[in-house]
PADREN-503209 format. One record per residue (C-alpha): residue in three letters; y, z, x negated. Coordinates in Angstrom, 1 decimal. Layout:
BEGIN
     r    north       up     east
   ala        Y        Z        X
...
END
This chain:
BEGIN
     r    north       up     east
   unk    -13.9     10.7    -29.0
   unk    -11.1     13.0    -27.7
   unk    -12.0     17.0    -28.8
   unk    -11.2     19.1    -25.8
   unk    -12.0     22.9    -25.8
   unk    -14.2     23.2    -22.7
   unk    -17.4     25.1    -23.3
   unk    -20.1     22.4    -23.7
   unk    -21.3     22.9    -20.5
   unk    -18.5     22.4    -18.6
   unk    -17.4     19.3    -20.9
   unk    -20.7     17.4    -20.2
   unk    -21.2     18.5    -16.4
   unk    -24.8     18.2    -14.6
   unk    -26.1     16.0    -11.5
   unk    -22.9     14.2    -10.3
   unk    -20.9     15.5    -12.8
   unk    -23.1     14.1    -15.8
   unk    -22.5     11.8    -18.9
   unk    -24.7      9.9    -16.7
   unk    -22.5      9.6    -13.7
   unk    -19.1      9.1    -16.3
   unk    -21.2      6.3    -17.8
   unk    -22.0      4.3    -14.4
   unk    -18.0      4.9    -13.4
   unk    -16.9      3.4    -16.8
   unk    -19.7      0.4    -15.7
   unk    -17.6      0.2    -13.0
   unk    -14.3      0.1    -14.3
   unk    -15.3     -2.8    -16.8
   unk    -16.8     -4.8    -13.9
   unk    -12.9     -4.3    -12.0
   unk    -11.5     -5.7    -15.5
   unk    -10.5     -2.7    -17.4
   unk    -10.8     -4.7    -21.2
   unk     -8.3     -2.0    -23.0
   unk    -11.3      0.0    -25.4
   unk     -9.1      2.6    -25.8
   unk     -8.5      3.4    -21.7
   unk    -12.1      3.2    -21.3
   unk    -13.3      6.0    -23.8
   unk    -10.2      8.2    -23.0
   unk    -11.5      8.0    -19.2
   unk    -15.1      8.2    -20.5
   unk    -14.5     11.5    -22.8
   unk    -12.3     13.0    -19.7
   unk    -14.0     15.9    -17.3
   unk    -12.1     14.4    -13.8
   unk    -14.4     17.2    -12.5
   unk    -12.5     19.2    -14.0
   unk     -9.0     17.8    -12.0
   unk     -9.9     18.6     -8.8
   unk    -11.7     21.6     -6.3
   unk    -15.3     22.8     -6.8
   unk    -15.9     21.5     -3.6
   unk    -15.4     18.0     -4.4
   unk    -17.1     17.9     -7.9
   unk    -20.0     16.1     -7.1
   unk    -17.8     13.2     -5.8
   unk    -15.7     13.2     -8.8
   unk    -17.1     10.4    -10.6
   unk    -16.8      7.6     -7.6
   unk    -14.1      5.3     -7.9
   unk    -11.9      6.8     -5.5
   unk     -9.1      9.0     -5.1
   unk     -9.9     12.6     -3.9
   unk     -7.1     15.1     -2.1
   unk     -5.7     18.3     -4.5
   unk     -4.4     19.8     -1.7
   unk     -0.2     19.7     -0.8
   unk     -0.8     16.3      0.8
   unk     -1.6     15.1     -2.8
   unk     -4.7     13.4     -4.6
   unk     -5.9     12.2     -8.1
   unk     -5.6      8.5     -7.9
   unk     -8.7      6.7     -8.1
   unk    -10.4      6.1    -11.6
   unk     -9.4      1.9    -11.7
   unk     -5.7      3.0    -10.8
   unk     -5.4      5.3    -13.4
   unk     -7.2      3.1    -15.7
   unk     -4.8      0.0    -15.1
   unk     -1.9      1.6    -14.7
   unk     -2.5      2.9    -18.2
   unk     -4.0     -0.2    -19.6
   unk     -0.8     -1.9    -17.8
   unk      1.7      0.2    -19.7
   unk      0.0     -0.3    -23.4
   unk     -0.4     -4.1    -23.3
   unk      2.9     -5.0    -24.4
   unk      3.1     -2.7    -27.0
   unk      0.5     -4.1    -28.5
   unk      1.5     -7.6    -28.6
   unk      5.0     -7.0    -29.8
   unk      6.3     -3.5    -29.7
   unk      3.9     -1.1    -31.6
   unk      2.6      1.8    -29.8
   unk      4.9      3.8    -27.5
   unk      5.5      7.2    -29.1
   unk      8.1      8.9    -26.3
   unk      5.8      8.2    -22.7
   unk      7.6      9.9    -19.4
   unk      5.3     10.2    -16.2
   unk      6.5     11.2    -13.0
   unk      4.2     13.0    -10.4
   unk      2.0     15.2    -12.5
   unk     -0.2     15.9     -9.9
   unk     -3.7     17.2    -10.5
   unk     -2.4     16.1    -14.6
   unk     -5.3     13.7    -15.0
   unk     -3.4     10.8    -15.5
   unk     -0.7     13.1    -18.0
   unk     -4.1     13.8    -20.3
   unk     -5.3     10.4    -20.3
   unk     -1.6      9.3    -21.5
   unk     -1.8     11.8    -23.9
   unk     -4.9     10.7    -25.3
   unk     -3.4      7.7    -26.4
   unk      0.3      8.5    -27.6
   unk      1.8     11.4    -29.8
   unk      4.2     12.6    -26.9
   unk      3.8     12.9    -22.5
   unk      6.2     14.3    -20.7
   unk      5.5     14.7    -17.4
   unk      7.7     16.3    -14.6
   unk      6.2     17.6    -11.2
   unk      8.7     18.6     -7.2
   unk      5.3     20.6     -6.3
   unk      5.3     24.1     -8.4
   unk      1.7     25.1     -7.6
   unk      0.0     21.5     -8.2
   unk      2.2     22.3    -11.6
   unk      0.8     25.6    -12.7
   unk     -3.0     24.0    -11.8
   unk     -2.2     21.5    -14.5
   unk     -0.6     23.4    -16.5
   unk     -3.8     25.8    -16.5
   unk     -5.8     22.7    -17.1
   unk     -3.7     21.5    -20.2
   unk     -4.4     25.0    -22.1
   unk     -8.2     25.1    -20.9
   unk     -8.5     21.8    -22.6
   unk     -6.2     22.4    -25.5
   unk     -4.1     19.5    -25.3
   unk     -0.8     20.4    -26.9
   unk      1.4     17.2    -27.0
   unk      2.1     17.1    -23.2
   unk      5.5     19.0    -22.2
   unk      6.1     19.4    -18.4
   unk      8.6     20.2    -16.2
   unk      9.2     21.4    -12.3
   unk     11.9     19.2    -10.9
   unk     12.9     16.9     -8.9
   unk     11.0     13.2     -9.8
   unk     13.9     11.1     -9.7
   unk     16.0     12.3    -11.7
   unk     13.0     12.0    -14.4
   unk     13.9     14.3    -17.4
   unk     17.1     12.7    -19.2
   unk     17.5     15.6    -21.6
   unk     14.5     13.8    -23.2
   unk     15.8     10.5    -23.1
   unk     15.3      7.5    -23.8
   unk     12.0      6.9    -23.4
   unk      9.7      4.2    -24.8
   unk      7.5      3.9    -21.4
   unk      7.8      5.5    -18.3
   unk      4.9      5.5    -15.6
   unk      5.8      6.7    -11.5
   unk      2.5      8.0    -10.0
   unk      4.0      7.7     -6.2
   unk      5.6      5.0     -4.7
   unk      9.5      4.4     -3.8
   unk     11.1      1.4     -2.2
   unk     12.9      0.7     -5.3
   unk     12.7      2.4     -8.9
   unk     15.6      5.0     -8.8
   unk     18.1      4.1    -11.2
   unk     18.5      7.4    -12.9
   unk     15.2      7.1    -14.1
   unk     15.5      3.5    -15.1
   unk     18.6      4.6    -17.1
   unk     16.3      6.6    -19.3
   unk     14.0      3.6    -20.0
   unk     14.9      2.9    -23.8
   unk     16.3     -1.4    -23.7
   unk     12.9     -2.5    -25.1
   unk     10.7     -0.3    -23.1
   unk      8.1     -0.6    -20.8
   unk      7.8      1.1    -17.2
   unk      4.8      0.4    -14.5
   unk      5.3      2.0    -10.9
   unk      4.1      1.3     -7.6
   unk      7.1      0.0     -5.0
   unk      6.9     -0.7     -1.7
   unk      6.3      0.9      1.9
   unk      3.5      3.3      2.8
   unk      1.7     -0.2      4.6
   unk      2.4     -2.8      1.6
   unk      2.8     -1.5     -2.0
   unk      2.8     -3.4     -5.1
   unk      2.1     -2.1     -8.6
   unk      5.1     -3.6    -11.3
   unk      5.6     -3.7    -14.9
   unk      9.3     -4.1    -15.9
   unk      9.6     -4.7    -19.9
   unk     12.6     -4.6    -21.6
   unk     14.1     -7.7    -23.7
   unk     16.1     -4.8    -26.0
   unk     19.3     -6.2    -24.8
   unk     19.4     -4.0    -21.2
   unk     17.8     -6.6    -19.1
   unk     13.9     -6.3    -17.9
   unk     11.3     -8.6    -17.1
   unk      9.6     -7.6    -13.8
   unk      5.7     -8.5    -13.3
   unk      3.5     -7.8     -9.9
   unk      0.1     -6.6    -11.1
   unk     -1.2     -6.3     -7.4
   unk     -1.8     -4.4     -4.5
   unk     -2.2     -0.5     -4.9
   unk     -1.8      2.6     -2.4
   unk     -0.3      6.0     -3.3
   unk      1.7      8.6     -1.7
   unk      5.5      8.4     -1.2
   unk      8.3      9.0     -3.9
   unk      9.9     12.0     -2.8
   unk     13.2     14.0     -3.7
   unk     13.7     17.9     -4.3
   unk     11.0     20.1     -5.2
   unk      8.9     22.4     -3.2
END
């Protein structure tokens, strides 16, 4: 179980917020076909409460995504949970674990923790400044130290840091811009959503180690655009 630095009574919530409600989402999950162990417990041991507005909290542990304000929102639960799932699996069958993980679209920075419960290094880069100082806020309150992050603009990812082992997009462009695929190390792994607002498709691309990549379709998903600049 994951140690975070919440008083206890924030950690375990009450009413819709309870071990009780995590417990039936993580039913849920399992019953969409989340299998990784790993995923499931990071998700499990995570406060999502904690990601978003009082206001919301007592919705927090539905399988949906809620807005964070800036014409944002945490992606639902099963996203975030295949998507992560989605970026471990080929480590495990023939790459060992990723130890350099890139996300772009910090966001509310649920998705950065539950990558950083599972490899030594996130870096995560965020366009909006203020969703970036709420996350930033939430790292410390939770005292998760291996995530580094970054106000800038998404697509040109963070290639001071490069290359990476796996790189995960949390909004959807047309295509995956190259800058950032140039920082994908030749044996990596990157998952991203591509496609219009109306038809997007989530895709793994794996790297053969020689500079060409394997592309899957893992299915339908929705998230909000891939944009340039920052704001």
């Amino acid at each position: 179980m994951t140690q975070y630095r919440l008083p206890a009574a924030e950690l375990k919530g009450e009413g819709m917020t309870s071990q009780r409600a995590r417990d039936r989402l993580v039913a849920s999950l399992k019953e969409g076909g989340i299998r990784d162990p790993r995923v499931i417990e990071a998700i499990r041991d995570l406060p999502r409460h904690h990601f978003i507005d009082q206001a919301l909290q007592s919705r927090a542990y539905e399988n949906t995504a809620l807005p964070i304000g800036h014409g944002q929102t945490i992606s639902q639960p099963w996203v975030v949970a295949r998507m992560t799932e989605a970026l471990l699996e080929p480590f495990d069958k023939q790459r060992g674990m990723p130890q350099k993980v890139l996300e772009i679209g910090t966001g509310s920075g649920y998705q950065a923790v539950v990558l950083a419960a599972l490899v030594p290094q996130l870096f995560t880069v965020e366009r909006i400044e203020e969703l970036l100082r709420q996350a930033r806020r939430r790292f410390r309150q939770l005292g998760v130290s291996n995530i580094r992050s970054r106000h800038d603009d998404g697509k040109l990812g963070w290639p001071d840091e490069a290359p990476f082992d796996a790189i995960m997009l949390t909004a959807a462009g047309d295509t995956i811009p190259s800058r950032i695929l140039d920082q994908l190390s030749p044996a990596g792994v990157l998952v991203a959503p591509v496609g219009s607002p109306s038809q997007q498709t989530l895709i793994r691309l794996c790297g053969d180690g020689q500079g060409d990549f394997v592309q899957e379709e893992l299915g339908a998903v929705s998230f909000v655009p891939l944009l340039g600049g920052i704001g």
